[in-house]
Structure formats: C-alpha cells, structure tokens
C-alpha positions as CSV (number, residue, x, y, z in Angstrom):
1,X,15.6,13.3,-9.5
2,X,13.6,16.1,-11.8
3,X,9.9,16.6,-10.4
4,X,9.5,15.2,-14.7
5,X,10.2,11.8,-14.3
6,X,7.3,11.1,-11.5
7,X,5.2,13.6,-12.0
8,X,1.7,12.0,-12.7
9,X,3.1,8.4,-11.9
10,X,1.3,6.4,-9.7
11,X,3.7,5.3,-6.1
12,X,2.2,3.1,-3.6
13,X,3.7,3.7,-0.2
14,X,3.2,0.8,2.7
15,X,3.4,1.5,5.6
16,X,2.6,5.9,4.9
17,X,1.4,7.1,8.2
18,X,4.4,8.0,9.8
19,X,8.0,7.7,10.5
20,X,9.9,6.5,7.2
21,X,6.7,5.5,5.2
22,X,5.5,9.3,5.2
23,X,8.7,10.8,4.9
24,X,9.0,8.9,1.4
25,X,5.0,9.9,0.6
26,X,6.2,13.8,1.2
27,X,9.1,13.2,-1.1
28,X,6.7,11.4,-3.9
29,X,4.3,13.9,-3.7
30,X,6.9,16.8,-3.7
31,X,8.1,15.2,-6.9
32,X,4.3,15.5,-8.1
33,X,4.0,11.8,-8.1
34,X,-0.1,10.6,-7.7
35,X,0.6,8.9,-4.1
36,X,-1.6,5.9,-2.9
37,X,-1.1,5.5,0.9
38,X,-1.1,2.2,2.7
39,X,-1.0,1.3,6.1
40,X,-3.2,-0.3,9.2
41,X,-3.9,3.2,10.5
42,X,-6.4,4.4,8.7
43,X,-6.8,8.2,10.5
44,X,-3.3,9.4,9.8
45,X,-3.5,7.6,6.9
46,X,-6.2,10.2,5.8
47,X,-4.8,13.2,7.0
48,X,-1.7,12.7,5.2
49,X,-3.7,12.4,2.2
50,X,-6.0,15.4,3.0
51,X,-2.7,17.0,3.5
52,X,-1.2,16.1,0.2
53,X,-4.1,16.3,-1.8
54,X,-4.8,20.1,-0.8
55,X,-1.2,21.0,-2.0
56,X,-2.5,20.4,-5.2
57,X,-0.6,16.7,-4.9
58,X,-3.1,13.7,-5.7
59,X,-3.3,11.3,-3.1
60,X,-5.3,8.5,-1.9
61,X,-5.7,6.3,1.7
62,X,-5.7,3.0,2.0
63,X,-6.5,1.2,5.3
64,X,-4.7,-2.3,4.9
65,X,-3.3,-4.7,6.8
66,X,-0.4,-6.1,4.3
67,X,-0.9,-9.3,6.5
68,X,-4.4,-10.2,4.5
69,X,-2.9,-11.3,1.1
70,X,-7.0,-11.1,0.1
71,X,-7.3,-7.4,1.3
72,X,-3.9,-6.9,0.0
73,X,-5.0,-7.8,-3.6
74,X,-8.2,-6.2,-3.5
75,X,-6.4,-2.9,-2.6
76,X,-4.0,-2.8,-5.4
77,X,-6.5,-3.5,-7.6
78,X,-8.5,-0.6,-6.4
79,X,-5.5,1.7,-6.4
80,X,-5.2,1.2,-10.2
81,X,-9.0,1.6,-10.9
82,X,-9.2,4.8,-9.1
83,X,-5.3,6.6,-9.5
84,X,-4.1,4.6,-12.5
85,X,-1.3,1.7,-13.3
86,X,1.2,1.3,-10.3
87,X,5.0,2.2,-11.8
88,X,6.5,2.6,-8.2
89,X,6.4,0.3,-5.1
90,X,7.8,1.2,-1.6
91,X,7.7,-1.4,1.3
92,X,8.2,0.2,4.3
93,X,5.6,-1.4,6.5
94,X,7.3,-2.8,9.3
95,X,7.1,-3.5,13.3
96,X,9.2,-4.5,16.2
97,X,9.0,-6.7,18.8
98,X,12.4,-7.0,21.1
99,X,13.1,-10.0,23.6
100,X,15.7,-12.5,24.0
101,X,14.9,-16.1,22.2
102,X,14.9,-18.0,24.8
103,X,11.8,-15.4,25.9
104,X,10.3,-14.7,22.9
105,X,7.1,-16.0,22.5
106,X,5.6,-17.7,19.1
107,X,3.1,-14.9,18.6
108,X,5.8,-12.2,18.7
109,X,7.8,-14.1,16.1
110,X,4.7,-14.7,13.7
111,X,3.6,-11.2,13.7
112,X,7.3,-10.0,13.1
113,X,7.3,-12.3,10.0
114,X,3.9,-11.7,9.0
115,X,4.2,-8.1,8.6
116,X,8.0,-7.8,7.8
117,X,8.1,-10.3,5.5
118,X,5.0,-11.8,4.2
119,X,3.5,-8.1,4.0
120,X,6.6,-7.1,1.7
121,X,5.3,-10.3,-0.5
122,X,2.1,-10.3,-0.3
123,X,2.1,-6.5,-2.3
124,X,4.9,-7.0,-4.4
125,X,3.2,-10.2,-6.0
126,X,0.1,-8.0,-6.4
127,X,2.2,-4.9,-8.1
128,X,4.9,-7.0,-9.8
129,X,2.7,-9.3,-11.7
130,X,1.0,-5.9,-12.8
131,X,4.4,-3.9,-13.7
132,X,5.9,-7.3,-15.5
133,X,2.4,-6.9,-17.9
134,X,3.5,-3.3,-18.6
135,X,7.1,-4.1,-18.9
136,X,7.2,-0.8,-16.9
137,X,8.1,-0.3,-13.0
138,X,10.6,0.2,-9.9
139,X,10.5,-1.5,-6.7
140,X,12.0,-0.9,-3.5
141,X,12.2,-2.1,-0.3
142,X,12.6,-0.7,2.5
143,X,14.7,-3.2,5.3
144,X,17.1,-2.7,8.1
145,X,20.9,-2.8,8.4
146,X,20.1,-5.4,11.2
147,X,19.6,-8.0,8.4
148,X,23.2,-8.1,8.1
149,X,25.1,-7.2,11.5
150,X,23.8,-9.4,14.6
151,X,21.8,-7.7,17.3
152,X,20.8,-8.6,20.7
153,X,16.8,-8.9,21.4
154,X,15.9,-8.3,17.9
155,X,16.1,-11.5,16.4
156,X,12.8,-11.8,14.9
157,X,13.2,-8.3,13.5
158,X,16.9,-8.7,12.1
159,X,15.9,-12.3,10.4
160,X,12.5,-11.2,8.8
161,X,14.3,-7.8,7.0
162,X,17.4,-10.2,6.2
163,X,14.4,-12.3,4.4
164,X,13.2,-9.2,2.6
165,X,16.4,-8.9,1.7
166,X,17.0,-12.0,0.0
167,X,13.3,-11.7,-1.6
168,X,13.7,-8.2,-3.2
169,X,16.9,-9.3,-5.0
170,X,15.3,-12.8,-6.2
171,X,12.6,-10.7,-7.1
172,X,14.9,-8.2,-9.4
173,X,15.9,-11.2,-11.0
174,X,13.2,-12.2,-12.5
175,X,11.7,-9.2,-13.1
176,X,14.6,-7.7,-14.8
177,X,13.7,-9.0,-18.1
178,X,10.8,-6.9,-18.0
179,X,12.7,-3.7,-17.3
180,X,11.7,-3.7,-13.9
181,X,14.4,-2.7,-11.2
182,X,14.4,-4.0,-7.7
183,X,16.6,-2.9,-5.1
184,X,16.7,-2.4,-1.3
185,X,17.4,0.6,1.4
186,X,19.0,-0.3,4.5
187,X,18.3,1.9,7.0
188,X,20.1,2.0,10.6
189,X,19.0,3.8,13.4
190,X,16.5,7.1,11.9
191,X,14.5,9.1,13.9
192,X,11.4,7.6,14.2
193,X,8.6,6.3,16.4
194,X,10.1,2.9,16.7
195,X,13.2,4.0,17.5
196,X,12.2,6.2,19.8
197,X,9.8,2.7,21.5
198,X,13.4,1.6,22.1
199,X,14.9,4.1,24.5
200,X,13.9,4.5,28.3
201,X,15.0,8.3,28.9
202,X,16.7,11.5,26.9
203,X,20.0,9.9,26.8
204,X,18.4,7.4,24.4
205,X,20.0,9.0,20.8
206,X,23.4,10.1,22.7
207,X,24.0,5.8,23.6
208,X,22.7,5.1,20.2
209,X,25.4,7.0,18.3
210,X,28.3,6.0,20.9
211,X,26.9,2.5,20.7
212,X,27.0,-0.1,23.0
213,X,30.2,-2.5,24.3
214,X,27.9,-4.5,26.5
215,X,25.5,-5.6,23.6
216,X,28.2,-5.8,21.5
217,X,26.8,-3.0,19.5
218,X,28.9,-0.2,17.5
219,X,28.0,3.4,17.2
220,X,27.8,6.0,14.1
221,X,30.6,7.1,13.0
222,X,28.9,10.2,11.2
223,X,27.8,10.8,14.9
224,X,24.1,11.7,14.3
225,X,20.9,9.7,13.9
226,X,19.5,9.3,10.4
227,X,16.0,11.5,9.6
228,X,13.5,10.0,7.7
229,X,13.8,12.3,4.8
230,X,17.7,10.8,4.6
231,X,15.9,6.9,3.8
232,X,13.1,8.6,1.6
233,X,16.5,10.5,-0.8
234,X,17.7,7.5,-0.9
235,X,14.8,6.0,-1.9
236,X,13.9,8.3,-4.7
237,X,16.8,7.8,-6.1
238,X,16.7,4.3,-6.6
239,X,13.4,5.0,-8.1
240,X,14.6,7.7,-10.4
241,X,16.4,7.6,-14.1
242,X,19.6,8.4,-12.5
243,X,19.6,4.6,-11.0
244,X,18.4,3.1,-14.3
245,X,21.2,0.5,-14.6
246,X,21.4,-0.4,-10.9
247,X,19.2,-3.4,-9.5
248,X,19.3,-6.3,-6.8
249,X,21.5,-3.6,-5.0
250,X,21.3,-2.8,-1.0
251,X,22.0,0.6,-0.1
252,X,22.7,1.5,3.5
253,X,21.8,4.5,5.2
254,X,23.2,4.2,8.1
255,X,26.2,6.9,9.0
256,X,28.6,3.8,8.7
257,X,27.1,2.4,11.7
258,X,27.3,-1.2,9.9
259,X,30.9,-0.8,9.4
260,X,30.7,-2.2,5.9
C-alpha cells in the first residue's frame, strides 16, 4: 500500500490500546492515515494518540465501551465532526474468557458475545450506514482462526468470532452495491497480552508452536508465533487499492496453524 491512498483518510481502530488494535493504529498512522482510537482504556488510549499525533500523524482517543450501542453512536458521530467522514473501519476489540461449558458461567458467555460480537455490530451499523451514504469505504474485521477449528475452553470465544465472521461477510453483501468492501483477518496465536493471559510459565510460546495432543490442538508449521504488525499488513492490505476487487473474504494469519 502507497502512504497516497490513506494519507488524510479518516481510520477508526477498536479496540487501539494495545496488542493487535495498536499495531494496526501504528501502521495507519505510518501510512499518514488521520487515526481515531477506540477502546475501554482510555489512558493508553491517549498516549498512543499523544504518541501519534507528535510524529506529525493526526490522531484522536476515544474512550468507549463498544458494548453501549448509545455511546457507540455518539462516538462515531463525534469522530466525523472533529477528524472528518470515516472511509476505514477496523474491529479489533476483543476479550477472552476460557473455561469448560459445563463451568462456564452465564456472565462469562454474555460478556464474550457482548464485546466480540455485539461490539463488532454495534460500530459497523454506526460506520456503515455512514460509508453506504458516501458510496465510499472499507471494512475489516478483525476475528480469530478459532471461529473455524474447534478449541478446548474457549467456546464462548471461538463461537462469538465465528459470529463475526458470518456478520462481516453478510455485511459485504449488502454493502457491496455501494462500493464498499468487507472482509475479515483471521489471526492465530500473535504475540499479545491475551495470549500471553494464556500461558502459566516461559515455556508458554515453545507449547504453542508444537501444539498440543492432549487438547487435540495442532502447532505452527511456520514454527513461530505471529507479531501484531503481521495481522495489521494484513490488514492494510485489505484496506488498500491493491484488494479492490476482493470482499466477503477471510484471510488467515496464522503460520498454517489452521491446517486449511
């Protein structure tokens, strides 16, 4: 992607205040894209943007919980009165909660879903009914290879990104009358704070690329862990001219870990 084709755009990023989220922010803002940063943590939210913005890149925080469709709505509509119509979306916004079903509690499943899922919907309603108006605009979601391969303990995770899934592609359909791409970026297992919630001691990225026989659980063959900056490439390009004719497409970045 040429720094030209986002330079002054506006990109809203959920989910910006680390791990994946600000890895794709960086990569915006590197590509002199104006950067509006979402997420429920609202003081690295503003350093990242202090950060960005004294590089000379313009960015803005946004504290939001993408739960509160109302607070969700009032934030996109504040991000174009103050940085200008939205022509990219990123959905990375995400959380864990791990358990067997038989264990997992209604709460944990709720507040997977809620901010998996209804947080991916609740801001692509508010953008996409914006960008179909234009007839300008790219979307992309960020979800999990999970959603397609089975995992143990992370039901409630692997369903809610298979239901972003599903929604980002039904969503490219209809939008794609208005020139308005949608596509998804499945990420395996990347370097980041949630992954690292998931492991118990320094072995913890060796067992994730051999994988696991007892939880039925393959490794990567590329034998490394993805960075964040690997999700955010990918992401980029499917925001970028170079992906103008692809839509409703999942990409996985993964190091062949799904095996498909």
């Amino acid at each position: 992607m040429s720094r030209s084709e986002l330079e002054g755009k506006v990109a809203l990023v959920t989910g910006a205040a680390q791990g994946i989220g600000e890895a794709v922010a960086r990569a915006l803002g590197a590509k002199e894209a104006r950067v509006a940063l979402v997420d429920v943590n609202p003081d690295p939210l503003g350093a990242l943007a202090a950060e960005l913005s004294t590089e000379g890149r313009r960015a803005g925080a946004y504290a939001v919980d993408v739960r509160d469709k109302s607070a969700v709505e009032a934030a996109v509509e504040r991000v174009e009165a103050e940085m200008g119509p939205i022509e990219a979306l990123v959905n990375v916004a995400g959380v864990l909660r791990m358990g067997p079903v038989v264990e997992m509690t209604d709460d944990d499943w709720k507040f997977v879903f809620d901010v998996n899922t209804h947080g991916v919907f609740y801001v692509s309603r508010a953008v996409a009914k914006r960008m179909a108006a234009r007839r300008s605009g790219a979307i992309v979601t960020v979800a999990s290879n999970a959603a397609s391969v089975p995992r143990m303990h992370m039901s409630a995770y692997a369903a809610s990104k298979a239901a972003t899934v599903m929604f980002t592609k039904c969503l490219g359909l209809e939008l794609a009358a208005h020139g308005i791409r949608c596509n998804v970026v499945s990420p395996g297992s990347t370097d980041t704070p949630m992954q690292r919630s998931m492991w118990t001691d320094d072995s913890g990225p060796r067992r994730v690329i051999e994988g696991s026989l007892e939880t039925f659980k393959v490794g990567i063959p590329l034998r490394k862990l993805a960075q964040p900056s690997d999700v955010a490439n990918a992401v980029l390009f499917l925001l970028s001219d170079g992906a103008g004719h692809i839509t409703m497409q999942d990409l996985y970045v993964d190091g062949g870990a799904a095996l498909t």
